[in-house]
C-alpha positions as CSV (number, residue, x, y, z in Angstrom):
1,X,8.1,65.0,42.7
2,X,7.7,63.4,45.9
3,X,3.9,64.0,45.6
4,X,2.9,62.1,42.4
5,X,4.9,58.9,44.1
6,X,3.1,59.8,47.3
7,X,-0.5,59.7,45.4
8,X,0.5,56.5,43.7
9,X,1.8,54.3,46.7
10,X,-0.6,55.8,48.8
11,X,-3.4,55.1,46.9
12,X,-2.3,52.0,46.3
13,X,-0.9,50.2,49.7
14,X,-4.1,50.7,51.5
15,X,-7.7,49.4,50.9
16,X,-9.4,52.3,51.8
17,X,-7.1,54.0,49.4
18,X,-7.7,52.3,46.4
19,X,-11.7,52.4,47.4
20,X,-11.5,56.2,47.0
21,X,-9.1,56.1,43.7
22,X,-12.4,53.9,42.1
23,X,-14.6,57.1,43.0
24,X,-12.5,59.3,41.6
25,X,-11.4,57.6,38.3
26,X,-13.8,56.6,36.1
27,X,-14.0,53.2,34.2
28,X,-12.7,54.5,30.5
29,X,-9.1,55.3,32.6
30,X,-8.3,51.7,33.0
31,X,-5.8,52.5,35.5
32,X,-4.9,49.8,38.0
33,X,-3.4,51.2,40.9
34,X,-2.1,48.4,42.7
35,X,-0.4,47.2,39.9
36,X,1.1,50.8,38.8
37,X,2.2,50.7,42.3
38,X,3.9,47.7,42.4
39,X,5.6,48.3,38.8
40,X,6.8,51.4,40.4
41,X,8.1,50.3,43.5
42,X,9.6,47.2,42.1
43,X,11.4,49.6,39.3
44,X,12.8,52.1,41.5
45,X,13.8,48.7,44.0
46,X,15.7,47.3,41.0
47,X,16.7,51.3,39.9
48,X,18.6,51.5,43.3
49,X,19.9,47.7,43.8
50,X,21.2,48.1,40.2
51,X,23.1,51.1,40.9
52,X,24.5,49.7,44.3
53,X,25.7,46.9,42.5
54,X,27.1,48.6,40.3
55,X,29.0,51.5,42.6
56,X,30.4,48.4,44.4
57,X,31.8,46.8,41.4
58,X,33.4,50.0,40.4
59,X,35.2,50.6,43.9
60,X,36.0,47.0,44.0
61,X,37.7,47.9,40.8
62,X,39.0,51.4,41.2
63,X,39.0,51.7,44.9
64,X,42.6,50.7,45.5
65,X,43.3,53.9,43.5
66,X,41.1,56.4,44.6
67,X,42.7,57.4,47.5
68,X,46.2,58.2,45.8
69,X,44.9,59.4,42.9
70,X,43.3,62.3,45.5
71,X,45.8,62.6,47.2
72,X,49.0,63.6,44.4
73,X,46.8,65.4,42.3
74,X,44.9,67.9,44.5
75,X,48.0,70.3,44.1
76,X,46.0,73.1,43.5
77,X,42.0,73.8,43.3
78,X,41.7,72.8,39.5
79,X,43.5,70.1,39.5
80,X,41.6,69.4,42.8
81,X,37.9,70.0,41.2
82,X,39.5,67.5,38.3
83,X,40.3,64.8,40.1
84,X,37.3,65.3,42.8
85,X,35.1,65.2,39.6
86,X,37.0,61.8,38.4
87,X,37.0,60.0,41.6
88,X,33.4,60.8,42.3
89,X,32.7,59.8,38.8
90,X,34.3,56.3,39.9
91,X,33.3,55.4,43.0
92,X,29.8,57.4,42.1
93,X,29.5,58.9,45.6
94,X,30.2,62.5,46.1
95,X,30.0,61.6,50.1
96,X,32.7,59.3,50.1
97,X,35.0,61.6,48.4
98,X,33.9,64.3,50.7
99,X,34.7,61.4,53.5
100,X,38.5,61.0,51.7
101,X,38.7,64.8,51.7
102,X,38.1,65.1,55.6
103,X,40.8,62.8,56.6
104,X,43.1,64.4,54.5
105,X,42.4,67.9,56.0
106,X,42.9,65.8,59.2
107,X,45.9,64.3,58.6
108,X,47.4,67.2,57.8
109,X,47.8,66.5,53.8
110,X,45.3,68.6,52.7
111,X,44.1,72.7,53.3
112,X,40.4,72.6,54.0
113,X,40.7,75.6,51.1
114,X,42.4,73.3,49.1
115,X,39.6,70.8,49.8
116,X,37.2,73.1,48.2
117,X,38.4,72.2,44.7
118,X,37.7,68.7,45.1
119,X,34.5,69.3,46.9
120,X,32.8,71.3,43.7
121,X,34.9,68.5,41.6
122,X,32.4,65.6,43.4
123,X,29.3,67.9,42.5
124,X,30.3,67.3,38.5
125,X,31.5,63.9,39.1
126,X,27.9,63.2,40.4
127,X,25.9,64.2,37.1
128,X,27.8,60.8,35.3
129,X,24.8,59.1,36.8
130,X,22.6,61.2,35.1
131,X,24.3,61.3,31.8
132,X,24.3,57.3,31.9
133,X,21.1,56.7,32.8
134,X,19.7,59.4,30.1
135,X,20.6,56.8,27.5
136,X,17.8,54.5,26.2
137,X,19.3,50.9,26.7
138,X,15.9,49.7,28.1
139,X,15.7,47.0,25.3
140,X,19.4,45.8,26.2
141,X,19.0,45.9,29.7
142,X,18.0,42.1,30.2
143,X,20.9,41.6,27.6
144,X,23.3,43.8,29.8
145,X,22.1,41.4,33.0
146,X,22.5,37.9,31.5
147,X,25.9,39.2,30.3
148,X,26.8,40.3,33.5
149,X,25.6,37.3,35.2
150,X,27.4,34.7,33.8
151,X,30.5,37.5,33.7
152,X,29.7,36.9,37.8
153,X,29.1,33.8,38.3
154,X,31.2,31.3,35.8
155,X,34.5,33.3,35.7
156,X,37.2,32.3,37.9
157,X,39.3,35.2,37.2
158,X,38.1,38.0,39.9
159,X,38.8,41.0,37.6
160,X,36.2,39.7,35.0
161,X,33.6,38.9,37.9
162,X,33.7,42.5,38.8
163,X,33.3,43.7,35.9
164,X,30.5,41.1,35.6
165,X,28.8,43.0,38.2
166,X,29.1,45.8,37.0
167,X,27.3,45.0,33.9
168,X,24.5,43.6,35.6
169,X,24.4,46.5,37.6
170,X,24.2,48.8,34.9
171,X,21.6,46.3,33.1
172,X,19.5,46.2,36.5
173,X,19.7,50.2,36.3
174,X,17.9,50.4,32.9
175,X,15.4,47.6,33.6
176,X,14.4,49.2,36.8
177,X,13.8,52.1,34.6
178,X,12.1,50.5,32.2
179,X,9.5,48.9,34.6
180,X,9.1,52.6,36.2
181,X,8.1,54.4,33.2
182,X,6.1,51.2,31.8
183,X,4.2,51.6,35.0
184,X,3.7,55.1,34.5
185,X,2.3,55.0,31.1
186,X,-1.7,55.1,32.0
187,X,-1.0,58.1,34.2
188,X,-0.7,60.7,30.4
189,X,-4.3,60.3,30.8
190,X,-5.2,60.7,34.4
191,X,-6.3,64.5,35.0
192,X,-6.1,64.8,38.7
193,X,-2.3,63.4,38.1
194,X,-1.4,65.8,35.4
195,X,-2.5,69.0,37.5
196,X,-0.2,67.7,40.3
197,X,2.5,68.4,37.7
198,X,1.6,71.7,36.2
199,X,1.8,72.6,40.3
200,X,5.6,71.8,39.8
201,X,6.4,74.1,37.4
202,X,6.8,76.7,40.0
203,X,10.6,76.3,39.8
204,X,10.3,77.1,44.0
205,X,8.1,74.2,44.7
206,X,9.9,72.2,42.1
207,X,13.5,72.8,44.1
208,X,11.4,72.2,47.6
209,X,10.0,69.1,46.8
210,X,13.4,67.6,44.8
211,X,15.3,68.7,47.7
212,X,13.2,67.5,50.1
213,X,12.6,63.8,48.5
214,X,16.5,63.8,48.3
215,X,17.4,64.5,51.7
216,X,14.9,62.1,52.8
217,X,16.0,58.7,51.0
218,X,19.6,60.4,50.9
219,X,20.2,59.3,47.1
220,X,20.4,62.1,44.5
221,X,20.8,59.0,41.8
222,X,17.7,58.2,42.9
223,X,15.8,61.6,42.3
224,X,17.5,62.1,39.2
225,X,16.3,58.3,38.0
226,X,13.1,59.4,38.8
227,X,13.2,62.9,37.1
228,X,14.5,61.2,34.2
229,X,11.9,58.5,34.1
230,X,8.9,60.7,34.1
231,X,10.4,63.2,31.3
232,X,10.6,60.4,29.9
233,X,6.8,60.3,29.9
234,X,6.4,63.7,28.8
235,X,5.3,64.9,32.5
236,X,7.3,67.3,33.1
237,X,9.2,69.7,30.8
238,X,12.4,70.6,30.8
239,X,12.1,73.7,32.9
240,X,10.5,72.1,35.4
241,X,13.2,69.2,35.2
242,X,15.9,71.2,35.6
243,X,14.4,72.9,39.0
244,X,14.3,69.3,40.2
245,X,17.7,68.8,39.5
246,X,18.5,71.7,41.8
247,X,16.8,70.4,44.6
248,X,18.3,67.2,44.4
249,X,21.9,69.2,44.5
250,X,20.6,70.9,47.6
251,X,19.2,67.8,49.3
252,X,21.9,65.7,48.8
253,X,23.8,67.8,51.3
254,X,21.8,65.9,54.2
255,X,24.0,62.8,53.6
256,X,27.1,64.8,54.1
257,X,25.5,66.7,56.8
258,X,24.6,63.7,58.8
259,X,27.9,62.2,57.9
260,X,30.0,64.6,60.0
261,X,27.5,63.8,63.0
262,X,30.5,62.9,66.0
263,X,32.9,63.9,63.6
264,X,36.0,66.5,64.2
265,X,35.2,70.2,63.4
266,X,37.0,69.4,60.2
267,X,34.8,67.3,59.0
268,X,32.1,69.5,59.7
269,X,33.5,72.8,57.3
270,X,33.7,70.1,55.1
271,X,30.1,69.7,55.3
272,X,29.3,73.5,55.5
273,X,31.8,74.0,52.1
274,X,29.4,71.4,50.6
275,X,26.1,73.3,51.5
276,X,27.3,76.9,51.0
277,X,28.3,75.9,47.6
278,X,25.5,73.9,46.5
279,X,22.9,76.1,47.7
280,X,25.2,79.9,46.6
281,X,24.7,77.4,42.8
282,X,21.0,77.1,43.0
283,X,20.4,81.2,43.7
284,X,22.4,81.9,40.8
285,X,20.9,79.9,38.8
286,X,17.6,80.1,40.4
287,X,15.9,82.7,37.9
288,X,17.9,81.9,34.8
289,X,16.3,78.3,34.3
290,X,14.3,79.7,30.9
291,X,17.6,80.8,29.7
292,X,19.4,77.8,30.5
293,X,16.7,75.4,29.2
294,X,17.0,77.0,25.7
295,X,20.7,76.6,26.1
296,X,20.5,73.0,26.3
297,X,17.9,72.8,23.7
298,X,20.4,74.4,21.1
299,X,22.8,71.7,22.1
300,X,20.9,68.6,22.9
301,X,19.6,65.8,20.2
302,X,16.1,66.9,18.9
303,X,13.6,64.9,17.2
304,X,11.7,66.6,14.5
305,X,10.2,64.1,13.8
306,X,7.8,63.9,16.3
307,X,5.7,66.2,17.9
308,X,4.0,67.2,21.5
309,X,4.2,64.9,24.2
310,X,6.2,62.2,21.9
311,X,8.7,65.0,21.3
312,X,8.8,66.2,24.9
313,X,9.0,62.7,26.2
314,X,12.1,61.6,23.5
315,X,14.1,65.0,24.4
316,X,13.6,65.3,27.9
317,X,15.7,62.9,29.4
318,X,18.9,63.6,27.9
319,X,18.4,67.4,28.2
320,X,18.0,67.4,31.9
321,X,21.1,65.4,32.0
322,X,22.8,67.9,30.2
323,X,21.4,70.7,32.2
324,X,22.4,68.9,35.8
325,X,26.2,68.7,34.4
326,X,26.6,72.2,32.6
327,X,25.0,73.5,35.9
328,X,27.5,72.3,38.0
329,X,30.2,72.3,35.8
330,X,29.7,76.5,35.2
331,X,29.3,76.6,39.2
332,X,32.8,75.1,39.7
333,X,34.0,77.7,37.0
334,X,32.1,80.2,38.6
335,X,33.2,79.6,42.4
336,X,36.5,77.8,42.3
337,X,38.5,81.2,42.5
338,X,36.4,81.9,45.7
339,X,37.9,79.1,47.5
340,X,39.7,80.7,50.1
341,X,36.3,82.7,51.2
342,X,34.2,79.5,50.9
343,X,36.7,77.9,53.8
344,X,36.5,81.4,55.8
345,X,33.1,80.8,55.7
346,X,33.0,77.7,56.7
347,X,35.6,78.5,59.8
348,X,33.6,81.3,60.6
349,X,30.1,79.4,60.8
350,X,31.7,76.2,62.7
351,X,34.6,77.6,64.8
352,X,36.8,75.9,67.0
353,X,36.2,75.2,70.4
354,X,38.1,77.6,73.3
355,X,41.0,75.6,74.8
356,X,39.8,73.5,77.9
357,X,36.5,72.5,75.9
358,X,37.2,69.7,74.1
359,X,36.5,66.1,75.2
360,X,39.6,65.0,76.9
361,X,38.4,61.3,75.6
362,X,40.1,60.3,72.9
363,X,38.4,58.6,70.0
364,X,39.4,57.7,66.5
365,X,40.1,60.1,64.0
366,X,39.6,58.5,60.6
367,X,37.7,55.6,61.0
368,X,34.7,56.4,58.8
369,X,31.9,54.4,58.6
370,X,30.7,55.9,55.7
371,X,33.3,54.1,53.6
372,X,32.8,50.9,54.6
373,X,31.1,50.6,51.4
374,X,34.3,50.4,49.5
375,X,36.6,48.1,51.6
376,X,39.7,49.2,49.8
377,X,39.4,53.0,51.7
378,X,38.2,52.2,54.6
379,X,41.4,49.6,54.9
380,X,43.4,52.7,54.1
381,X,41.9,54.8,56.9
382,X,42.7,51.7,59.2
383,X,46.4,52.5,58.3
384,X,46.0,56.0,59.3
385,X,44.1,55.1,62.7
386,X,47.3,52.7,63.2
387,X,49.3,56.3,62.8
388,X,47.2,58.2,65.1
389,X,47.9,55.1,67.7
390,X,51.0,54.9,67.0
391,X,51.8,58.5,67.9
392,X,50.2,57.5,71.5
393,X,52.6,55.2,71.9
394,X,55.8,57.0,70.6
395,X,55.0,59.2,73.3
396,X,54.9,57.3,75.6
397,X,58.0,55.7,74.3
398,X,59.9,58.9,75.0
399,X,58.9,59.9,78.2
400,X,59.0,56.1,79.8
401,X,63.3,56.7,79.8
402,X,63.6,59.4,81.5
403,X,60.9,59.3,84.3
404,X,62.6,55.4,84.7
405,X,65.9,57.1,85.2
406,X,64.7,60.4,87.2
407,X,61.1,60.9,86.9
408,X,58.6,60.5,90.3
409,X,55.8,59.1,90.3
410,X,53.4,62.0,88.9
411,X,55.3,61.1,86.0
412,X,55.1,57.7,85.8
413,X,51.5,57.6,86.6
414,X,50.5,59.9,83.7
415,X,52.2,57.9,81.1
416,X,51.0,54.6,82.5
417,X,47.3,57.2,81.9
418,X,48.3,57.4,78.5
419,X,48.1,54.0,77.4
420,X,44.3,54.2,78.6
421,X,44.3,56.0,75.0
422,X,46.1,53.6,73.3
423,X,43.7,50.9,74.6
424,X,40.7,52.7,73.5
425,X,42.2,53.3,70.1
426,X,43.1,49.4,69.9
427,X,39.4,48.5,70.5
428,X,38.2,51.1,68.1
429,X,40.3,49.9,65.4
430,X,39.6,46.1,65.8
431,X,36.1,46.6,65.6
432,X,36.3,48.4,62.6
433,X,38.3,45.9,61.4
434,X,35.8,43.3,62.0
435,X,33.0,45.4,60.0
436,X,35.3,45.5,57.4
437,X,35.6,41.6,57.3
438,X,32.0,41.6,57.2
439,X,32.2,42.8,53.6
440,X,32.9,41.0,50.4
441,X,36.6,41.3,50.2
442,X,39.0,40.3,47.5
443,X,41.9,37.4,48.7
444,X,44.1,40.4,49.0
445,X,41.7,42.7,51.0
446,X,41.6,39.3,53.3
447,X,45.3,39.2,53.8
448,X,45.6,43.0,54.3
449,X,43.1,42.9,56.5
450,X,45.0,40.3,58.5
451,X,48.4,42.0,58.6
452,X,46.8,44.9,59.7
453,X,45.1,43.3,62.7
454,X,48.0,41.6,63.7
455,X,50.4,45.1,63.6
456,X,47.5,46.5,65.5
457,X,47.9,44.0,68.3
458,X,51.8,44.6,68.1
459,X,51.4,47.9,69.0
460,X,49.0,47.4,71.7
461,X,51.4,45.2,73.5
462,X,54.3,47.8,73.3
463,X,51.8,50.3,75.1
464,X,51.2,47.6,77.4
465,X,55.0,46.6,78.4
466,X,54.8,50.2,78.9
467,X,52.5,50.1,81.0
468,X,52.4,47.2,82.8
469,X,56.2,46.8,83.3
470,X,58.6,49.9,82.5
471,X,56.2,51.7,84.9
472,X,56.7,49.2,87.2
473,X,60.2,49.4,87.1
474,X,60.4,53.0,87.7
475,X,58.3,52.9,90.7
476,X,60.5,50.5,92.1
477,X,63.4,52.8,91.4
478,X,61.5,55.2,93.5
479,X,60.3,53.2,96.3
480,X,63.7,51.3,96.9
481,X,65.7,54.3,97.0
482,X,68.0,53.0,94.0
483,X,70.2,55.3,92.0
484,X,71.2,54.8,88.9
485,X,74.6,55.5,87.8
486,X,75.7,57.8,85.2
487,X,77.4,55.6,83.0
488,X,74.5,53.1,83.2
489,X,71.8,55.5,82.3
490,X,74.1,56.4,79.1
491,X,73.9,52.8,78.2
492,X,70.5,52.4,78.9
493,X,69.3,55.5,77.4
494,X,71.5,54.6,73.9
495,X,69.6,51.1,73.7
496,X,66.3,53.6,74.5
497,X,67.3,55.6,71.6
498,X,67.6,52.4,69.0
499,X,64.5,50.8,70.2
500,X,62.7,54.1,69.5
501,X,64.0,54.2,66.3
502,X,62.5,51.0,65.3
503,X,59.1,51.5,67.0
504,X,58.3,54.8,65.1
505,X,59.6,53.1,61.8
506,X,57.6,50.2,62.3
507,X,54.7,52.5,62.4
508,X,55.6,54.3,59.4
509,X,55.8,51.3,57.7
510,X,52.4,50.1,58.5
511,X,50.9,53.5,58.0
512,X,52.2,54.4,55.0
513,X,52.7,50.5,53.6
514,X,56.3,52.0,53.6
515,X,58.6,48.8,52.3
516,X,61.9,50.6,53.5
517,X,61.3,51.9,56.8
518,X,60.1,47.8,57.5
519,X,62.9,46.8,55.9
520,X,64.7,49.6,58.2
521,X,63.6,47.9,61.2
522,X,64.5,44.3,60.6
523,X,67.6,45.0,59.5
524,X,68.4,46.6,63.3
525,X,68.3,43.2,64.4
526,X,72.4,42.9,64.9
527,X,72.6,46.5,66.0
528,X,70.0,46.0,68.8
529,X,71.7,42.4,70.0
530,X,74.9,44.2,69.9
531,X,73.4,46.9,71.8
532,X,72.0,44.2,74.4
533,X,75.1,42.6,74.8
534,X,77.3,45.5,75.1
535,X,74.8,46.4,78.1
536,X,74.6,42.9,79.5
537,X,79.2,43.0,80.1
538,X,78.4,46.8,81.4
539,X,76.0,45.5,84.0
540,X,78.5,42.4,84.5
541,X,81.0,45.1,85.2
542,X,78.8,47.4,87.9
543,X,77.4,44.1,89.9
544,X,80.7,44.4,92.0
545,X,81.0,47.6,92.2
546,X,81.0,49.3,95.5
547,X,77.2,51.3,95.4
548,X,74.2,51.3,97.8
549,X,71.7,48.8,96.8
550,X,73.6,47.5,94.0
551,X,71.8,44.4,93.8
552,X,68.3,46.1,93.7
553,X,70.0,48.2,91.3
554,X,71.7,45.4,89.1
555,X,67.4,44.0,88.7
556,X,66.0,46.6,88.0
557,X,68.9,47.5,85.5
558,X,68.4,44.3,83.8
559,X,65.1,43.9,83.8
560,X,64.8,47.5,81.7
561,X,66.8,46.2,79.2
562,X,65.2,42.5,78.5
563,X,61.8,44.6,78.3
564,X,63.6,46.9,76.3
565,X,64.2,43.5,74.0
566,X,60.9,42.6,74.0
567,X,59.5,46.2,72.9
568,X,62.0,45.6,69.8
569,X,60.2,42.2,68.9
570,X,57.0,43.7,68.6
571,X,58.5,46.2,66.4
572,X,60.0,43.9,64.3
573,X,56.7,41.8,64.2
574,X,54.9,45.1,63.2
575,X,57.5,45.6,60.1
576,X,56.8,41.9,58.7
577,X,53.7,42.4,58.4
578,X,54.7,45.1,55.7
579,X,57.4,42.7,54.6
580,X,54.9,39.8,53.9
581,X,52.8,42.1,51.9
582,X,54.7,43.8,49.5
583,X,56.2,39.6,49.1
584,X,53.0,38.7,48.6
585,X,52.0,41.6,46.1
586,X,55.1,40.3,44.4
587,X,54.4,37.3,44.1
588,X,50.8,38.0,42.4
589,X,52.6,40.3,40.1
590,X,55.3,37.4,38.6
591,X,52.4,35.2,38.6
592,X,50.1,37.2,36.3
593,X,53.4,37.9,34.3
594,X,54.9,34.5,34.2
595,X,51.7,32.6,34.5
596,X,51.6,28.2,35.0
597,X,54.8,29.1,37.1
598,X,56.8,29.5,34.2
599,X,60.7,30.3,35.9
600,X,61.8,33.6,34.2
């Protein structure tokens, strides 16, 4: 397939080119190949824009839900290949959902056998594109983009505006279309042409070529437009159709491939699952093409009547559509009970790295650029990357009491190292962040987006009081000779305990967008200026009291407890954050209830 397009831009983009195409075809052809070449170029431009347009409106739409919607319903592998089929459907990229599935295996929340399900699920969910552009809208398509337009551009309401774009989108899909195969037309009688495409019925070269284009412009949509387009002009039969639907399964594996370049080894068998599955589908199926053509004859529309290439071109279309999803649909029948030796394989072909051999660096784990496409995900994986942080520094939380109280320096040292992590992880997160303002984001997204930053920065000053002064403190512990007496460090160690508490709630809360453990945390305001004022009389009580370096003591003493304090306030600052959201969620919801601020 690639080879046609190749003759005709070719042919066409350079003078010397089109100087040899005037040898070759003589004047009764009356093709004109700069113009076929700009009809098809310009089709498949408006083809691809049209179907980015519309993918975007969709997430826009459905995005918010996509990610729990994967995440309750993957119980098992059919209910995994179900919803991996609907969410790919949706969001019409099997690579994000392959993306979603990864950082569930890495969180923990998801087998990578369990991921298999979901992964042959995208495969089905990915022939909707064919189905919908198999239909013949072409004479509503300027229809579907005025529509769409004015859906866009004159509604205030930002539901109806997405939907607006996704109409156009949809209408920009079919138009492309249209222009493609309108450009095609003079080619039914161009000889040289037509042998090219009698070379494709070799179901081997066909899956080559298919899988080949595919992997190069890393769009299977865009393949299958372009299968469906020149069945539409009787070029290809179905046969040969369906063998290029094959290869574009295969070749769409690049994009997930190249994907998990950087990536853990999670992401990775992910990748492998993908491949070994696709390509296990295409040997099956490989040498029972005939068979499964006359299959989808039986059950597809005809058109008696017409006849030859009318015929052909009328039937085609929606026939290879059919063909693309009962292929993958019987594969996912066929394999889904082999999910457990699809993830061995996948183990076994990328296994995990001896102890000692990974990168002691530490990066982010689910910060994907991959969906920044759908701004609704990608904030999600943010939330996660806030856990993976935050885990950083509830470690170093928990170690910072004791090596204050009776650590040495080693000690200290390696947690003050730590929070070289958390600073890393702080500037990873913000950057993404700032790609993700980048995009077009709803007023919500916006104030998400916001929160998020701002609990991000909370935590990053925790690590850093850490750091920069509860090491401090311990060290001068050490270096002054103090002691610290057993009834202070219980007093000290209980307000440790509280302020612990809230840190690793506040993280949950932001994480998870979890509106009780925030609540949790504000609501230890009282306990923790009990706490401090319990601690403040106890260290009233031991300034007098008969010790070696009492006073050096008292400071030290006192100062672990104001930054104590302070580590609270970020915590509490992280939990508002949650606080103000699910308010302002509220606050939408009564509005689009009670509308004109109507009281209830």
């Amino acid at each position: 397939m690639v080879l046609p397009l190749a003759v005709g831009a070719s042919m066409l983009l350079t003078g010397t080119a089109a100087a040899d195409v005037g040898d070759v075809v003589d004047a009764s052809s009356n093709i004109y190949w700069w113009t076929m070449g700009m009809g098809l170029f310009g089709g498949l431009a408006l083809f691809l824009f049209g179907m980015d347009q519309m993918a975007n409106a969709l997430k826009a739409v459905a995005g918010d839900r996509m990610k729990d919607i994967l995440g309750r319903l993957t119980t098992n592998r059919f209910m995994g290949a179900i919803t991996g089929a609907f969410v790919t459907a949706i969001i019409n990229s099997s690579s994000v959902t392959t993306v979603l599935v990864v950082g569930f295996i890495s969180a923990g929340l998801m087998s990578l056998a369990q991921s298999v399900g979901v992964i042959m699920g995208a495969n089905i969910g990915s022939t909707m594109t064919a189905q919908l552009i198999a239909f013949k809208v072409t004479k509503a398509a300027l229809l579907m983009i005025g529509v769409g337009f004015t859906m866009s551009f004159m509604s205030k309401n930002e539901r109806i505006r997405q939907y607006g774009g996704m109409t156009m989108g949809l209408g920009m899909v079919f138009f492309g279309m249209g222009v493609m195969s309108d450009s095609m037309g003079p080619l039914r009688s161009y000889e040289p042409f037509l042998d090219l495409m009698h070379t494709m019925e070799n179901p081997l070269v066909a899956i080559l070529i298919a899988a080949a284009f595919t992997g190069l412009i890393q769009s299977s949509a865009a393949t299958t437009g372009i299968v469906i387009v020149m069945a539409s002009q009787g070029f290809i039969n179905l046969p040969t159709g369906i063998a290029l639907a094959f290869g574009a399964n295969i070749g769409t594996c690049v994009t997930a491939l190249l994907a998990t370049i950087g990536k853990p080894r999670e992401a990775v068998r992910a990748a492998v699952v993908h491949i070994l599955f696709n390509v296990a589908g295409v040997l099956v199926w490989v040498g029972f093409i005939g068979q499964l053509a006359e299959f989808v004859r039986w059950i597809s529309p005809v058109y008696p009547e017409l006849s030859g290439i009318e015929q052909l071109a009328a039937a085609a279309p929606r026939q290879i559509a059919n063909a693309h999803t009962i292929f993958n649909v019987a594969n996912t029948l066929l394999f889904i009970g082999l999910a457990g030796q699809f993830a061995r394989a996948a183990e076994w072909l990328v296994p995990d790295k001896p102890i000692g051999e990974e990168a002691l660096v530490i990066r982010a784990k689910y910060l994907d650029e991959e969906l920044l496409s759908t701004p609704s995900l990608a904030l999600s994986r943010v939330r996660l990357e806030v856990l993976h942080m935050g885990e950083r520094v509830e470690l170093m939380m928990q170690r910072i009491m004791p090596a204050i109280l009776s650590g040495n320096q080693q000690t200290l040292r390696e947690i003050e190292q730590m929070d070289d992590d958390v600073d890393v992880l702080h500037a990873q997160i913000i950057s993404y962040l700032g790609k993700i303002s980048r995009l077009s984001l709803t007023e919500r997204q916006t104030g998400e987006l916001i929160k998020l930053m701002e609990a991000v920065n909370n935590l990053e000053n925790i690590g850093d009081i850490i750091e920069t002064n509860l090491v401090v403190l311990g060290n001068a512990r050490i270096n002054e000779g103090v002691s610290i007496s057993q009834p202070t460090r219980e007093v000290l160690t209980n307000f440790h305990v509280a302020v612990n508490r809230a840190v690793n709630a506040a993280v949950q809360a932001v994480a998870q967008k979890n509106e009780l453990a925030a609540r949790t945390v504000t609501s230890m305001k009282g306990e923790i200026a009990q706490i401090a004022d319990s601690a403040a009389v106890h260290q009233a009580q031991r300034l007098v009291a008969e010790e070696p370096n009492r006073i050096q003591a008292y400071t030290i003493e006192v100062d672990i407890i104001e930054k104590l304090k302070r580590i609270y306030y970020f915590a509490k600052r992280m939990a508002k954050t949650v606080d103000a959201e699910e308010t302002e969620e509220a606050e939408v919801s009564r509005s689009m209830t009670h509308p004109e601020g109507q009281s209830l």
